[in-house]
PAMARLO-957616 format. One record per residue (C-alpha): residue number from 1; residue in one letter; x, y, z. Coordinates in Angstrom, 3 decimals. Each point is the difference from the previous one (the first is absolute). Example, Ala and Ser with C-alpha at 12.3 -4.5 7.8 and 13.67 -1.06 7.14 Angstrom:
<tordos>
+-----+-----+----------+----------+----------+
|   n | res |        u |        v |        w |
+-----+-----+----------+----------+----------+
|   1 |   A |   12.300 |   -4.500 |    7.800 |
|   2 |   S |    1.370 |    3.440 |   -0.660 |
+-----+-----+----------+----------+----------+
</tordos>
This chain:
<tordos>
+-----+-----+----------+----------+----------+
|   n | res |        u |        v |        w |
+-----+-----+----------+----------+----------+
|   1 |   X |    0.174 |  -37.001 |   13.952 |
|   2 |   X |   -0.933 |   -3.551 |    1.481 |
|   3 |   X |    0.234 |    0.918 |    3.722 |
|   4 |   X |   -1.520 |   -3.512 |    0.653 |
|   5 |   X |    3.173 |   -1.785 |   -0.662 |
|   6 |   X |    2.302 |   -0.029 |    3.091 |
|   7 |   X |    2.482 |   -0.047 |   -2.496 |
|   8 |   X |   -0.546 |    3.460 |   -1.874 |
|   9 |   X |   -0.598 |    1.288 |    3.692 |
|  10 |   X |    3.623 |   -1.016 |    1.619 |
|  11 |   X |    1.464 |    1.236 |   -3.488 |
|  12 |   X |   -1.958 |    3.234 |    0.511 |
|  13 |   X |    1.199 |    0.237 |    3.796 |
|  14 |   X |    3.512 |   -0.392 |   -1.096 |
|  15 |   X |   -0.016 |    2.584 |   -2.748 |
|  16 |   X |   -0.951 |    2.312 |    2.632 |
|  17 |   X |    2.271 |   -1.142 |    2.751 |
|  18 |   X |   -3.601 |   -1.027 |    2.360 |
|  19 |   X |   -0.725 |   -2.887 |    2.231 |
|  20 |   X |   -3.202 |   -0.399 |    2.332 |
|  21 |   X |    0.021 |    2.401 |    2.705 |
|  22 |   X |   -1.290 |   -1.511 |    2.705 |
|  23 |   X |   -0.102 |    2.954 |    2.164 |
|  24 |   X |   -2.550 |    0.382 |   -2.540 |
|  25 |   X |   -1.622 |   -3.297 |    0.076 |
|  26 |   X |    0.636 |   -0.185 |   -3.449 |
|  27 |   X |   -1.082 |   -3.801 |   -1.837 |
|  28 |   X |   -1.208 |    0.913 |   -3.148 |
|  29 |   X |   -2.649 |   -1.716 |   -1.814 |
|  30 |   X |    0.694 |   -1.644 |   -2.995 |
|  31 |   X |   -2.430 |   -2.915 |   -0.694 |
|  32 |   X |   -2.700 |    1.223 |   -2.958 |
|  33 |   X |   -2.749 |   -2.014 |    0.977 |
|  34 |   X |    0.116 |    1.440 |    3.337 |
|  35 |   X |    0.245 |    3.863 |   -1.129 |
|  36 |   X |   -3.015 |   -0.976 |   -1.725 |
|  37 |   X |   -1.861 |   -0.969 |    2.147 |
|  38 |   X |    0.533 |    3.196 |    2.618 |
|  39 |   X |   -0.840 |    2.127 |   -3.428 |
|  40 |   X |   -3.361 |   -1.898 |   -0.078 |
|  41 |   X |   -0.819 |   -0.311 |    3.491 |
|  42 |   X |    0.299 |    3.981 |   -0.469 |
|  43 |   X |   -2.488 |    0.274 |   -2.156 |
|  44 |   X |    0.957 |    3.268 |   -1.669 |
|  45 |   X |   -1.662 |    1.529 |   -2.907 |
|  46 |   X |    2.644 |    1.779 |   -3.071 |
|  47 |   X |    0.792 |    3.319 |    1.064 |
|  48 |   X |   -0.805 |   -0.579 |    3.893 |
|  49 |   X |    2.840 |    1.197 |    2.700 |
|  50 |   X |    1.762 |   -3.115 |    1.595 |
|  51 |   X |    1.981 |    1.491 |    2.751 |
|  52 |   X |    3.127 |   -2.640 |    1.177 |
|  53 |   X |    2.566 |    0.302 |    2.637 |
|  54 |   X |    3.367 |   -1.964 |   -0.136 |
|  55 |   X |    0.109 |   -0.838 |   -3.628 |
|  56 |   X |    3.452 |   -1.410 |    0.230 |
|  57 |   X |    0.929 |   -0.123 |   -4.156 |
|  58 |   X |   -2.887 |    0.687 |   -1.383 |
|  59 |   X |   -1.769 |   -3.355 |   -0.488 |
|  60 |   X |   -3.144 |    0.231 |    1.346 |
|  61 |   X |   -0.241 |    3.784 |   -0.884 |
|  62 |   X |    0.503 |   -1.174 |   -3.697 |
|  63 |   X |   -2.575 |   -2.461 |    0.111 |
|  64 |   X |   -2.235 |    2.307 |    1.504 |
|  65 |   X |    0.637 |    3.043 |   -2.447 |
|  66 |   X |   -0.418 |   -2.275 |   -2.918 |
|  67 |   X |   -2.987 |   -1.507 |    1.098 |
|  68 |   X |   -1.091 |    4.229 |   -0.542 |
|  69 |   X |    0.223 |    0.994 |    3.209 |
|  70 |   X |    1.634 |    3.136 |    0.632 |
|  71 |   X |    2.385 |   -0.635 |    2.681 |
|  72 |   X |    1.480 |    2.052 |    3.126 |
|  73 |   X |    2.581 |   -1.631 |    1.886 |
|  74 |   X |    1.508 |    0.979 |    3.263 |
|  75 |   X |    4.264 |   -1.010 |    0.715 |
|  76 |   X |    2.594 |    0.434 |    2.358 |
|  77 |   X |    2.548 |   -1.800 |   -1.521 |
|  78 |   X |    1.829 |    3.433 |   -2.623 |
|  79 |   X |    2.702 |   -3.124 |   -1.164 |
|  80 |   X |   -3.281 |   -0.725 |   -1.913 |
|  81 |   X |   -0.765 |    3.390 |   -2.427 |
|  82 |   X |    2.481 |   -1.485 |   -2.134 |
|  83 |   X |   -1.592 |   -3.076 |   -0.577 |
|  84 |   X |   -3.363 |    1.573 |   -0.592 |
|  85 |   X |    1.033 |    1.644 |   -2.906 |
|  86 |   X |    0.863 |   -3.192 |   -1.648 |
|  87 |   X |   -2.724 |   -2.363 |    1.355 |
|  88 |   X |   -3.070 |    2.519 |   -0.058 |
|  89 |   X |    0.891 |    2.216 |   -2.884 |
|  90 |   X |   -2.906 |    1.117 |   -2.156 |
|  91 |   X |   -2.196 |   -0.942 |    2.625 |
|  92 |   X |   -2.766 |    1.860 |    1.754 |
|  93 |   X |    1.933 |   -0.243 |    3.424 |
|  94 |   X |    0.591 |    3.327 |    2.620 |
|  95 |   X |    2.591 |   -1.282 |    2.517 |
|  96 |   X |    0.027 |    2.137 |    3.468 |
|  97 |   X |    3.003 |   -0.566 |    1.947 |
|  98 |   X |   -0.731 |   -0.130 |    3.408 |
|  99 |   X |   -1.639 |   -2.082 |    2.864 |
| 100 |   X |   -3.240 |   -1.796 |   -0.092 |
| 101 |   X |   -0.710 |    0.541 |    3.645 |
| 102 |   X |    0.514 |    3.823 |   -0.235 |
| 103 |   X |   -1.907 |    0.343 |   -2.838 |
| 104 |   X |   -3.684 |    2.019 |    0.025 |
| 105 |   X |   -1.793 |   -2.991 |   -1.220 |
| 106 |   X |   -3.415 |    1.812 |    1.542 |
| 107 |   X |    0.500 |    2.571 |   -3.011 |
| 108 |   X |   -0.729 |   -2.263 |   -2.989 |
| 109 |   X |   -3.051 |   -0.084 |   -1.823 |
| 110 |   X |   -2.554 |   -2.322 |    1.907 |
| 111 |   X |   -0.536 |   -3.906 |   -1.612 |
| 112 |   X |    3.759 |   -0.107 |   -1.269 |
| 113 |   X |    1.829 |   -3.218 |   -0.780 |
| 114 |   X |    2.741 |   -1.428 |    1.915 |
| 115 |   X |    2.887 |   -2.901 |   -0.732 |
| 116 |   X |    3.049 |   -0.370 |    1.191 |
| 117 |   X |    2.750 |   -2.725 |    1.053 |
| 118 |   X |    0.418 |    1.179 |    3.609 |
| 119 |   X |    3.225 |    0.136 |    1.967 |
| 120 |   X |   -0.169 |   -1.978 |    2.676 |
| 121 |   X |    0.692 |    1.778 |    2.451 |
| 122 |   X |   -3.013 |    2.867 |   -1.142 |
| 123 |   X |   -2.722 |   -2.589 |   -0.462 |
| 124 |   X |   -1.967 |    0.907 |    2.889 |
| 125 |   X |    0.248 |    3.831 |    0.663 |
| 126 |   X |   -0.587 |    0.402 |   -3.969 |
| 127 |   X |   -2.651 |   -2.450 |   -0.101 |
| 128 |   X |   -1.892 |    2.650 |    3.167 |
| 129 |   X |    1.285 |    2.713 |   -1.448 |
| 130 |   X |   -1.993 |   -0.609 |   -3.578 |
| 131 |   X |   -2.917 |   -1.444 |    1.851 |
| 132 |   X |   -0.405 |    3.600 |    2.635 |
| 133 |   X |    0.469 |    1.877 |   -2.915 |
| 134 |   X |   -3.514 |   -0.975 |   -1.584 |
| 135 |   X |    0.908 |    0.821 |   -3.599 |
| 136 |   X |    0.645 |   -3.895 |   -1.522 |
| 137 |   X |   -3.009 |   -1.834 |   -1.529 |
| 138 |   X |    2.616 |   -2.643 |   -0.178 |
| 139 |   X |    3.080 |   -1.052 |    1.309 |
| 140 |   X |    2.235 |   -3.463 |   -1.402 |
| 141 |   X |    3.404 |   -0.435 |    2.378 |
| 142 |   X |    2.412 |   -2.495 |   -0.452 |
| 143 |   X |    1.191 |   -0.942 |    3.155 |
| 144 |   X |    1.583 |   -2.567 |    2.216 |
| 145 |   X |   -2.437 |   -2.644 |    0.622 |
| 146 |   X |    0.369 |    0.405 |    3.764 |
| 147 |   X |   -1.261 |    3.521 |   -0.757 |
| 148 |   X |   -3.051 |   -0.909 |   -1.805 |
| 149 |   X |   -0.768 |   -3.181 |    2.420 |
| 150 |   X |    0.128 |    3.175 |    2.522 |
| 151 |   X |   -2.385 |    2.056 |   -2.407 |
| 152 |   X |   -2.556 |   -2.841 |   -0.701 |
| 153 |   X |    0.049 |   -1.719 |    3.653 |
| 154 |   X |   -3.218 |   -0.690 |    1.865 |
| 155 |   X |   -0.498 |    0.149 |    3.507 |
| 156 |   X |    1.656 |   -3.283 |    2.339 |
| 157 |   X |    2.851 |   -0.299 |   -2.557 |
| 158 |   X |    3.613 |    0.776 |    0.925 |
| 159 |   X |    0.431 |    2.835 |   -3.097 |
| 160 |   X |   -2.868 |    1.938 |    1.394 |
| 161 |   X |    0.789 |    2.975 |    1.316 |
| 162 |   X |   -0.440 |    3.672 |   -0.345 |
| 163 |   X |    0.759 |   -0.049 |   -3.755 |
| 164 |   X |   -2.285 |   -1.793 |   -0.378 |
| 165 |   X |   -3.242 |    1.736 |    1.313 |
| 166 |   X |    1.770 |    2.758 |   -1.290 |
| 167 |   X |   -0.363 |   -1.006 |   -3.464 |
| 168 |   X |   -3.566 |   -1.747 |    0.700 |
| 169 |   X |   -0.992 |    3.465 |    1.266 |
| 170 |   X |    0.581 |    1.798 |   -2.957 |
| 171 |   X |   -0.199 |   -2.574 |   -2.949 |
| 172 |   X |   -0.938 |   -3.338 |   -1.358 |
| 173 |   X |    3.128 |   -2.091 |   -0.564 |
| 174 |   X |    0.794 |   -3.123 |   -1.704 |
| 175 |   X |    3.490 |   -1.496 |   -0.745 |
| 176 |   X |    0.154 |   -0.633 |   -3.594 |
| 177 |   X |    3.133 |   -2.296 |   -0.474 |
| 178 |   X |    3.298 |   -1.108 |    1.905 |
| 179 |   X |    3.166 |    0.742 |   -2.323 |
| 180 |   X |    3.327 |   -2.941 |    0.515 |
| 181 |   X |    3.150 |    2.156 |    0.777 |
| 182 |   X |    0.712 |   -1.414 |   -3.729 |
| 183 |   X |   -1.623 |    3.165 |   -1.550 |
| 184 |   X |    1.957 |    2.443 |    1.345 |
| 185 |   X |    3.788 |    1.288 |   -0.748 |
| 186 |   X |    1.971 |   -0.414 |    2.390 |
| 187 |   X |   -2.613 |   -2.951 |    1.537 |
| 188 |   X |   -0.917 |    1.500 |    3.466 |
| 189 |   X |   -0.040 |   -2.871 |    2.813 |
| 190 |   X |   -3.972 |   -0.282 |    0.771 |
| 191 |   X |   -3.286 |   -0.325 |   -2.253 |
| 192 |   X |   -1.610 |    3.310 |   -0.819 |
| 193 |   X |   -4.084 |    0.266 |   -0.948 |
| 194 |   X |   -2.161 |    2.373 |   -2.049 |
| 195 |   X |   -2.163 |    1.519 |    2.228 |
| 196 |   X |   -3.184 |    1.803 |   -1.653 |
| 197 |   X |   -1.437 |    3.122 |    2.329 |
| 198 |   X |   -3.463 |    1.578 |   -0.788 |
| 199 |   X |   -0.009 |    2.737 |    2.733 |
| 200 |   X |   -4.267 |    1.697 |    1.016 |
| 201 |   X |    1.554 |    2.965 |    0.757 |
| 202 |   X |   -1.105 |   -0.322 |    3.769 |
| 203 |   X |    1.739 |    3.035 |    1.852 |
| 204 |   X |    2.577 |   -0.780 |    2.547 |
| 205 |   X |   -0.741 |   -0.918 |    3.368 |
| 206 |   X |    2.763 |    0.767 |    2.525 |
| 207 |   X |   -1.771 |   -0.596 |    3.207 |
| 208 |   X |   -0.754 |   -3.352 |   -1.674 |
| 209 |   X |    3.594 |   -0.927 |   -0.823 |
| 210 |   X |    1.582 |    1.039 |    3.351 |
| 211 |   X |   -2.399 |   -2.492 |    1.653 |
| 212 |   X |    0.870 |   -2.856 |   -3.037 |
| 213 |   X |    3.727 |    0.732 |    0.544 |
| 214 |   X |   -0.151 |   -0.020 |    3.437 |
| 215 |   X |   -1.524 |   -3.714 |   -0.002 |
| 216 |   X |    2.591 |   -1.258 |   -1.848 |
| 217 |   X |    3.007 |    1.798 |    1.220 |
| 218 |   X |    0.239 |   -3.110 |    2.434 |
| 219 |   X |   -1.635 |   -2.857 |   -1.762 |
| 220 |   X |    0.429 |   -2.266 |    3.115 |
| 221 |   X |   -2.120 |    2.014 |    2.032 |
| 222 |   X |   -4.026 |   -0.172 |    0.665 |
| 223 |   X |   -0.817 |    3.092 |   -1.849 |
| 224 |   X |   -1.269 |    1.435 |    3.333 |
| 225 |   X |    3.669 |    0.113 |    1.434 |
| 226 |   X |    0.819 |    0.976 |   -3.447 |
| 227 |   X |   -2.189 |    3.303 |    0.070 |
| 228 |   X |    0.720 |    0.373 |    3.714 |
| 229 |   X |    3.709 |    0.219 |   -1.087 |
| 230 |   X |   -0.626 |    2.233 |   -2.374 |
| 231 |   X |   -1.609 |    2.431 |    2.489 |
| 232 |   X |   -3.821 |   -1.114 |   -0.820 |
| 233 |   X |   -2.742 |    0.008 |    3.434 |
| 234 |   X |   -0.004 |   -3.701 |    0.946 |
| 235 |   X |   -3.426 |    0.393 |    1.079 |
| 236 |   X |   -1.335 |    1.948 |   -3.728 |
| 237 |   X |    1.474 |   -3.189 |   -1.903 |
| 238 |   X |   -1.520 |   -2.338 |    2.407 |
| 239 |   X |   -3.499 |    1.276 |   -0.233 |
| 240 |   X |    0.698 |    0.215 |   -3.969 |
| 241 |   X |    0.997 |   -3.290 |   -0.374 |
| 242 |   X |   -3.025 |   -1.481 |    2.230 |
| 243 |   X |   -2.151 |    2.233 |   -2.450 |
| 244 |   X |    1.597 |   -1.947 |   -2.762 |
| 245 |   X |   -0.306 |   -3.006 |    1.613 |
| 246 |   X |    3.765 |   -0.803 |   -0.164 |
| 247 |   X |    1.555 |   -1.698 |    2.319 |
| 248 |   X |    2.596 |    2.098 |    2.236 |
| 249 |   X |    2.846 |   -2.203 |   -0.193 |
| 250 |   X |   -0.250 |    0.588 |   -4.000 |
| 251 |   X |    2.291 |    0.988 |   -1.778 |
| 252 |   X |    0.919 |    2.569 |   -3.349 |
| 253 |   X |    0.122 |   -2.509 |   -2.292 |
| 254 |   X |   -2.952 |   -1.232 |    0.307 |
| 255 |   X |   -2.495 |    2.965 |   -1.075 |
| 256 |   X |   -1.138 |    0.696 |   -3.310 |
| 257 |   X |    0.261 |    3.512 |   -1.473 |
| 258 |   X |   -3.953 |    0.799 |    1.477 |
| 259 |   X |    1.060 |   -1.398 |    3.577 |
| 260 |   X |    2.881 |    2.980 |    0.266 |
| 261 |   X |   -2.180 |    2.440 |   -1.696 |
| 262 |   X |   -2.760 |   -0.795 |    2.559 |
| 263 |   X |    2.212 |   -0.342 |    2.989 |
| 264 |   X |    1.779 |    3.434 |   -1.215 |
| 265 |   X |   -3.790 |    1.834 |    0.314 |
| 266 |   X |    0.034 |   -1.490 |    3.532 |
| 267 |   X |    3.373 |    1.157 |    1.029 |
| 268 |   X |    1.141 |    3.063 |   -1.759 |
| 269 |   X |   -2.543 |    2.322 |    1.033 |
| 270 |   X |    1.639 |    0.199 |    3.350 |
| 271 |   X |    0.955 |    3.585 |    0.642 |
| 272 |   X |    2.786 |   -0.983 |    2.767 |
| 273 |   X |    1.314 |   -2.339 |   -2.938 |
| 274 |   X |    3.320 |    0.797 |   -1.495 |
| 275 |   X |   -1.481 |   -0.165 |   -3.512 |
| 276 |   X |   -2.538 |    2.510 |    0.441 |
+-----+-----+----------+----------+----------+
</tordos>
């Protein structure tokens, strides 16, 4: 079955009595050349586990499974188990029915694969969720392009934010390619990108990300009325800053990953601080 042709996929949505869900965020990819190049950017070797989340009809889980992966795929959407049985039949291919953010991602094996057309309105949670969970040796999300602007941002640009030394914290990250809303069915309203995730398996840090979230949960603030606001000793974040030799009238934005991890030694120890 040519899932690739918009075509064969509105004639397979109407034999089934389907259309995009967006509760769902459901655009499916249908462009070959683009499935292509996720399946490379994965890198998988025949016989490896690709887990997937959202796979919509099947068409990047096909190109996946026949590039020898063996492929576990996580789905909300039940309208779909019909559809699966036609467009993944004979296929190495476990479906789990369920959500992606409830799932126990910390129990897979460690240095699995990941890929997966992400519902929008997931992106970011999922993308944290797979990256705490420590068990991905790599991770390829296609996403909206505002999404992995977010992911890839560096410090003094308007998409940086906590995402983003979120990701920087636990992986190295590289946008691999921007898709046209052309190679999708239905064609969603923005650009989407490829983003390629190669996680270090750093543990989490919440003391760390309290203090990152808390300078950005008001961007136009100085991050010292930022971390004030959030309940931080003005006088602890003044000395740390001096010891960083940052400016006090700077603000979130503009420290690297190593300036909050440094200014979160300096702070956090507090015991009269709430995230002791």
């Amino acid at each position: 079955m040519n899932l690739t042709s918009p075509k064969v996929v509105r004639a397979l949505l109407d034999r089934y009595g389907l259309r995009a869900d967006k509760r769902f965020g459901q655009n499916f990819l249908v462009e070959r050349s683009y499935l292509q190049k996720i399946v490379d950017t994965v890198g998988l070797q025949p016989g490896e586990t690709v887990y997937e989340v959202g796979p919509g009809l099947g068409t990047l889980t096909r190109a996946l499974a026949e590039a020898g992966a063996n492929v576990v795929s996580i789905e909300m959407d039940r309208r779909l188990e019909a559809v699966y049985a036609e467009t993944l039949a004979g296929l190495p291919v476990q479906i789990i029915w369920g959500d992606a953010l409830a799932f126990d991602w910390a129990s897979l094996t460690p240095q699995s694969l990941f890929a997966g057309n992400l519902p929008y309105n997931i992106a970011t949670p999922l993308i944290t969720k797979l990256l705490l969970s420590g068990r991905f040796r790599r991770i390829v999300a296609l996403v909206q392009k505002e999404v992995a602007l977010r992911m890839v941002a560096r410090p003094r640009t308007p998409a940086y934010g906590l995402l983003s030394v979120r990701v920087q914290y636990h992986a190295r990250a590289r946008r691999v390619v921007d898709l046209p809303p052309g190679a999708f069915f239905p064609p969603p309203k923005v650009t989407s990108s490829v983003v390629c995730l190669e996680p270090n398996q750093r543990p989490d840090h919440p003391g760390l990300f309290r203090l990152v979230e808390a300078a950005f949960a008001q961007r136009r603030k100085t991050l010292m009325n930022a971390l004030k606001a959030a309940g931080y000793t003005p006088e602890r974040v003044a000395q740390a800053l001096e010891a960083l030799r940052l400016p006090l009238d700077v603000r979130g934005e503009a420290l690297e990953l190593q300036q909050f991890e440094r200014l979160a030694e300096r702070v956090i120890d507090n015991p009269s601080h709430p995230t002791s």
